[in-house]
NUTOR-884460 format. One record per atom (N, C-alpha, C, CB): x negated, z, y. Coordinates in steps of 0.1 Angstrom, whole numbers, plus 5000, padded with zeros to 4 digits. Atoms other than C-alpha are relative to their C-alpha. Glycine has a CB too. Layout:
<pts>
XZY...
</pts>
This chain:
<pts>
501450015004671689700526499950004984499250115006500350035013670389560492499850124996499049914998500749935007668889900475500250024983500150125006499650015017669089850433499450175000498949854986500149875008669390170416498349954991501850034987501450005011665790240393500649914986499550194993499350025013668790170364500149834996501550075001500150145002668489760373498549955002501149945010502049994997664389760378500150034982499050185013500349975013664489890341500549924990500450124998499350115006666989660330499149855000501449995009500650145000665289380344498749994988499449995018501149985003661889480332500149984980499650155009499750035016663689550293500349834999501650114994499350134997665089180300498549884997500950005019501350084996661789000311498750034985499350095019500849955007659889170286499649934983500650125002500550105011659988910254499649875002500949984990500350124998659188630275498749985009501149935005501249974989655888800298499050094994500550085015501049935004653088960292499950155008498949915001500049874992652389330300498550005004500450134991501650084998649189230320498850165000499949875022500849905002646189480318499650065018498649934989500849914987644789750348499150004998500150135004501249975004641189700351499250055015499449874991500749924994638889890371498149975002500550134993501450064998635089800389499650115006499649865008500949884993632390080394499549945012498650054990500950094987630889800418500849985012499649854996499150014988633989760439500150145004501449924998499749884994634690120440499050095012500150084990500549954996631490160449499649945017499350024990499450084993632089930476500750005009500349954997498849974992634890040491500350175004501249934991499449915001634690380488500950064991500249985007498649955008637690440466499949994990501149965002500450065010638490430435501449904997499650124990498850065001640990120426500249964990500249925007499450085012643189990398500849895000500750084993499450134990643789630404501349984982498149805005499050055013647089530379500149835002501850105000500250135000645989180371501249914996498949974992498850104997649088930375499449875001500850025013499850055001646888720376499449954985500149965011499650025010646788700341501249964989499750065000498750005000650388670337500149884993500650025013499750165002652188360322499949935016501849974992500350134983651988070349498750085005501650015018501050014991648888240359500850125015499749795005499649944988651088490388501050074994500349935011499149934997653588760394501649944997499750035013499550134996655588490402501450014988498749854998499050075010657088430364501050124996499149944985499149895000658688830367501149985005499650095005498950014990660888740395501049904993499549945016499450115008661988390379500550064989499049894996499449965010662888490348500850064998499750044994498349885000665188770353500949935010499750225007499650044988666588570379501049884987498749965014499250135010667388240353500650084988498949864994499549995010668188460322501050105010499150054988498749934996670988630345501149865004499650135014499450084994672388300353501049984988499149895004499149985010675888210340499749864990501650005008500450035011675988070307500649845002500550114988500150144997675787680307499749955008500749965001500350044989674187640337498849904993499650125012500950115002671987290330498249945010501249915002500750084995669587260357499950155016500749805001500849954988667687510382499349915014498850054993501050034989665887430414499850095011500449885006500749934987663987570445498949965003499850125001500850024994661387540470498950104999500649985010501149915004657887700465498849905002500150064984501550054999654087610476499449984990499250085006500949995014653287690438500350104994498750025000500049905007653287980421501849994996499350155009499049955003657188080422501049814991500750095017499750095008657587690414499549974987500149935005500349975012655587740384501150094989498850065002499449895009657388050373501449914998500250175009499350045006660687870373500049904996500550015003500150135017659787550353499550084988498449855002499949995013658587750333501250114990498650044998499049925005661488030327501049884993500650095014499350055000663787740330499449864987500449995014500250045013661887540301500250094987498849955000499649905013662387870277501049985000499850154998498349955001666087880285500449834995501050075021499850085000666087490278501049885011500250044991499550074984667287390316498849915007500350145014501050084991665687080337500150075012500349865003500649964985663687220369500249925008498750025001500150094991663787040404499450085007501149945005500849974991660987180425499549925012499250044993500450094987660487080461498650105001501450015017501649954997656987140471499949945015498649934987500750074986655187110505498649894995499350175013500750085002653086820504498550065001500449895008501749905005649787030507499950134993499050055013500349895008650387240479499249944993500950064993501350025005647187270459500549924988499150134996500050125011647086980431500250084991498949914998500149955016646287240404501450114997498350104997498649954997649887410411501249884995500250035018499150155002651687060412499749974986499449865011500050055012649986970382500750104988498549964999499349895008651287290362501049945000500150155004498549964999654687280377500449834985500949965025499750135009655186890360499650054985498949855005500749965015653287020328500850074995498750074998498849915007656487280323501349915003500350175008498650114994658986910328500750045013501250014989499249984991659787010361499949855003499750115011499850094990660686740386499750035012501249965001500549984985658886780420500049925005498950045005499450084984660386660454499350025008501350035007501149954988657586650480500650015011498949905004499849984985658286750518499250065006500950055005500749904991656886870549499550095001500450045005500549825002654687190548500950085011497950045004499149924995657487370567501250054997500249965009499149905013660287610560501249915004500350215001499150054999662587400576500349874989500149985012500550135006661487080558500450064984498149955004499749985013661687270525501650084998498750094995498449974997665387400534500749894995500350045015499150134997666687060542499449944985499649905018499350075011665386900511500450074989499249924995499549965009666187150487501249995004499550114995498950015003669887120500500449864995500650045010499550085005669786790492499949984986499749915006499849975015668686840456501050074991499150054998499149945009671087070450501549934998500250145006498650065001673986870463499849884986500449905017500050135010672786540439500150054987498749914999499949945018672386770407500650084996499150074995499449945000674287020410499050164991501349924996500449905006671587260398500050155010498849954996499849874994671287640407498850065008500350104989501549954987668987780436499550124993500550075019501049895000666688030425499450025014498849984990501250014988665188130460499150104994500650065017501449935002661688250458500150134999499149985010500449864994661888600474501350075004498949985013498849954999665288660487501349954988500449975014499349995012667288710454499750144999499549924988500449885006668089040439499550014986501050085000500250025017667588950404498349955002501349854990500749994998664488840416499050115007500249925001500649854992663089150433500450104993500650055015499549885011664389360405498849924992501950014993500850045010661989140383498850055005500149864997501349964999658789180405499850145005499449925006500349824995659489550410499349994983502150175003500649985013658289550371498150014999500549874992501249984995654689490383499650154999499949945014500549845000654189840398500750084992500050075014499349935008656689980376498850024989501449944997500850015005654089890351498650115002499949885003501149965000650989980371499950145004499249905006499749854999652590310378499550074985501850035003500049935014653190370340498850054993500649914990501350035009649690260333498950095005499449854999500749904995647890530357500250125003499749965008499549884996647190870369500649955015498750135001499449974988648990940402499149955014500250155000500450084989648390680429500050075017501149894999499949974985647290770466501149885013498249995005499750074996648290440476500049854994499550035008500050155004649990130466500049865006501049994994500350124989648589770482501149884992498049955001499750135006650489450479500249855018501950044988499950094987650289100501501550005001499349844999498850064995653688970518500249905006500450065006499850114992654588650526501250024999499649884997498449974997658588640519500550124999500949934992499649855002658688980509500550084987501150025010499449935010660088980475498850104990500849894992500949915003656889170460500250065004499049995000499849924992656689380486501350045001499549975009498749894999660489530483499750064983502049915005499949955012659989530447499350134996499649914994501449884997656589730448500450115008498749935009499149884988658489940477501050084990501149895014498449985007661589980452499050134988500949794990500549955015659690080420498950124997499349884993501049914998656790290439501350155004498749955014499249974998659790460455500650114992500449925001499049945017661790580420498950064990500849834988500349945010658990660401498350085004500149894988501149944994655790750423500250055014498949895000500049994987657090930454499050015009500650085002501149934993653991090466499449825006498750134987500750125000652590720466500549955010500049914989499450104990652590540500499749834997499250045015500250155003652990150497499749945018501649924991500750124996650889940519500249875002499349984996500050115003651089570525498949945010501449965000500750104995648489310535500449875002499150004994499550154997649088990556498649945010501850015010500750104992647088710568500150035015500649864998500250024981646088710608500849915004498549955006499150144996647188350608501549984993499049854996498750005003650488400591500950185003500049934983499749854997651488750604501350035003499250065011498549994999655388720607500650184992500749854989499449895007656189030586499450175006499649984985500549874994653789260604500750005013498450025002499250014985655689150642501350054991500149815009498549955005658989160625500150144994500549904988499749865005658389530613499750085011499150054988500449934986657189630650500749965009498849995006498950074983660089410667501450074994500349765002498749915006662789590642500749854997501050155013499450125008663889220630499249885000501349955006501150125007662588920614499849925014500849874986500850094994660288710632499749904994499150045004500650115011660288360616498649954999500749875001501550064992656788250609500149854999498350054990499550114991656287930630498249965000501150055020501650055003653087730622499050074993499249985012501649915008650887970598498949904997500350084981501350085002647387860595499650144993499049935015501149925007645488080569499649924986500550164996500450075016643888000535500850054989498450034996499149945010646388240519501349895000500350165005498850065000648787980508501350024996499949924997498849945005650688170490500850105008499650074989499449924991652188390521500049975013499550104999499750064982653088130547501850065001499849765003498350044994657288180545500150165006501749964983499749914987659088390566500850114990501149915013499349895009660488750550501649934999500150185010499150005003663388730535501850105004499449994990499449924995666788900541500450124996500649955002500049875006667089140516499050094997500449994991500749945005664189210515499350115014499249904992500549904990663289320550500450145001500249945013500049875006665189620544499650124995500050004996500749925015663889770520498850035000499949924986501050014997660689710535499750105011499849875001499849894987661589860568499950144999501349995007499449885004662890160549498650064994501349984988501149965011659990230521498449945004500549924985501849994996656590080534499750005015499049864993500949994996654290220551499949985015499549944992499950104987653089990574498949884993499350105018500950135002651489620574498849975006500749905005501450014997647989560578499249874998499450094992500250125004646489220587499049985002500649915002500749995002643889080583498849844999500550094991500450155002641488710588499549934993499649975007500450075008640388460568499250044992499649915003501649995002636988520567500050134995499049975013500149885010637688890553500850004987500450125007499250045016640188720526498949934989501449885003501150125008637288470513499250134997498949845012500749865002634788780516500750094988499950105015499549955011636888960492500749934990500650085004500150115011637988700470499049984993500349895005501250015007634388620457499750164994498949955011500649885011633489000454501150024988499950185009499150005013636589000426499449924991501649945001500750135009634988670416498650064994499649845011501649955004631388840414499950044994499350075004500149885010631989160399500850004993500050125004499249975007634589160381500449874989501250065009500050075007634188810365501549944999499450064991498550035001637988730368500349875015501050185001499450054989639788440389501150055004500249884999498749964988642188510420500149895011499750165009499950104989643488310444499850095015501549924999500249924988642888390481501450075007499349895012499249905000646188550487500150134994500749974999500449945009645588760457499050115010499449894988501149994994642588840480500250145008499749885007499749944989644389010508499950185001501449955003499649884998645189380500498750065001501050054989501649955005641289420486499849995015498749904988500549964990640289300523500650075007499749935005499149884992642689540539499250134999501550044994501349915007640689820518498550005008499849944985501450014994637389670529499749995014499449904996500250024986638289640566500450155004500849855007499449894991639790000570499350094988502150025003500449835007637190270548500250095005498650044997499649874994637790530568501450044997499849995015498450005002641590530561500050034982500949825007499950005022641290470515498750105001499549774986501349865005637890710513500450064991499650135010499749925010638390860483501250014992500050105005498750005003641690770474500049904992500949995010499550075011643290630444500949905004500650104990499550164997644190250447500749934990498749915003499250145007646690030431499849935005501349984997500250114997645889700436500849864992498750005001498850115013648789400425498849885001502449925007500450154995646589090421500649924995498749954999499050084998648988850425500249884990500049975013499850115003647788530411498849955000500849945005501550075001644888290397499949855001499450024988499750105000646187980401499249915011501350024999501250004991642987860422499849794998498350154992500450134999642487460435498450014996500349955014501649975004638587450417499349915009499549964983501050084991637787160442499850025013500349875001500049964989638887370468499550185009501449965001500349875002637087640466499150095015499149994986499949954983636387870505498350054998501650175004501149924999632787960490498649964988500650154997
</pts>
C-alpha cells in the first residue's frame, strides 16, 4: 500500500511552490448562514490553469528523468490543462487525449499551452486505448491523472495549505472522481489535522467510489451521466487505499443539488466554479443536521466553466 510519509507532501509542496500560486481561504457570512456552519472554501479555483489540477502535474513532470522531451495523458480538462501547462515551463511538447465532449473552453486552454490534443470516445476505455497509442508513436511519458504518487503528493498541498491557513477543522470536504485529491486531502488532513474527519462528495450519476468503498474494491464507473464532468473516471489504484484507510465516508449527491449550489458560490460569493467544484458545498446543503455548527474546509476544485454551457 502506497502511504508517503508527511516528509514527501512537504517536499512536493517546497518543489511546486515557484511555479503555483498559494491560492487564498475565503469565507461567506451568507453561505454560513445558509448552511448552518461555518466554512472555509480554499479556492483552487484560482490556481494557475484555473484548478487543483496544476499541483498534481507539476510535481509529477518536475520529478521526471532529466531529458525527457515530450509528456502525455488522458484528461476531460482540467488535469490536461495542468500538464501543458507544467510541461511548457519545463520546455517539453504535451500530447493530450481528450474525450470528444470535453467542454470547448478546456480544449481551447489545453492548445493555448502548445499542447497537441488527440480526440476519442467519452469513455475510459476509449481514452486508455488511445493514449497507448500516443505513447507508442512519441515515445513521450504518461503522467496519469490521479493514480501517480508524485501526483497525489502534489495535491495533498491543497489541504496542507488550507490546514496551515486555519483554526482547527471539524471537517474536511473534497469531490472524487479518480481519487487523487481525495487520497491527497486524506494524506495531508491525516499528518497534520488528526482530529479533522475528511469527507468526500460524489455525483449520484457517477457514484463508482461510493459502491467501491461499501463493496471493499473498485467498482469501475460504467456510463456516468452527471454535469460534474470533472469526476466521471473510475478510482484509481493507489489511491483507493488510502481512501479506504483515512476517509470518512462518501456522500452523493444529484445534479440538481450540484447546479443549486454552484450558483449560490456564483451569487454570494461573486467567484466562478465549475459544477464539480460544486459537489462537496451540496453535500453540506443536503445533510444540515450532520455540519450544524461545525468548522468546514471546503477544496474548490476548479473554474474552468463552458460560459455557453451554463446549468442556470
Amino acid at each position: 500500500m502506497f502511504l508517503p510519509e508527511l516528509s514527501l507532501i512537504e517536499a512536493a509542496h517546497q518543489r511546486i511552490a515557484p511555479y503555483l500560486h498559494r491560492t487564498p481561504v475565503l469565507t461567506s457570512q451568507s453561505i454560513d448562514a445558509v448552511s448552518g456552519a461555518e466554512i472555509f472554501f480554499k479556492c483552487e479555483n484560482f490556481q494557475k490553469i484555473g484548478a487543483f489540477k496544476a499541483r498534481g502535474a507539476t510535481n509529477a513532470i518536475l520529478q521526471l528523468p532529466e531529458g525527457t522531451k515530450a509528456v502525455a495523458t488522458h484528461s476531460s480538462g482540467n488535469h490536461a490543462q495542468a500538464v501543458a501547462y507544467a510541461a511548457k515551463s519545463k520546455g517539453m511538447q504535451a500530447y493530450i487525449v481528450m474525450p470528444e465532449t470535453a467542454p470547448k473552453v478546456k480544449v481551447k486552454a489545453v492548445k493555448g499551452y502548445g499542447a497537441e490534443v488527440i480526440f476519442c470516445a467519452p469513455n475510459q476505455q476509449a481514452r486508455e486505448d488511445t493514449l497507448n497509442k500516443v505513447v507508442a508513436k512519441t515515445g513521450a511519458a504518461f503522467v496519469h491523472p490521479y493514480d501517480n504518487k508524485e501526483v497525489i503528493c502534489g495535491q495533498a498541498s491543497a489541504a496542507k495549505e488550507l490546514i496551515e491557513d486555519t483554526s482547527t477543522l471539524d471537517f474536511v470536504l473534497a469531490p472524487v472522481g479518480g481519487g487523487g485529491l481525495l487520497a491527497g486531502t486524506a494524506l495531508a488532513t491525516h499528518y497534520l489535522s488528526k482530529n479533522t474527519k475528511v469527507i468526500a462528495g460524489e455525483p449520484e450519476g457517477a457514484d463508482d467510489a461510493y459502491r467501491s468503498l461499501k463493496a471493499g474494491e473498485i467498482i469501475p464507473s460504467v456510463n456516468p451521466n452527471t454535469i460534474a464532468d470533472g469526476l466521471l473516471t473510475s478510482l484509481g489504484k493507489l489511491n483507493f487505499p488510502i481512501i479506504q484507510k483515512l476517509v470518512q465516508e462518501i456522500i452523493t449527491v444529484d445534479d440538481e443539488a450540484i447546479k443549486a449550489a454552484m450558483r449560490l458560490i456564483w451569487e454570494r460569493m461573486k467567484i466562478i466554479i465549475e459544477p464539480s467544484c460544486a459537489v462537496p458545498l451540496a453535500v453540506v446543503l443536503q445533510h444540515q443536521e450532520k455540519f450544524a455548527g461545525k468548522k468546514i474546509g471546503i477544496i474548490l476544485t476548479g473554474g474552468n466553466v463552458d460560459l455557453e454551457k451554463l446549468p442556470f
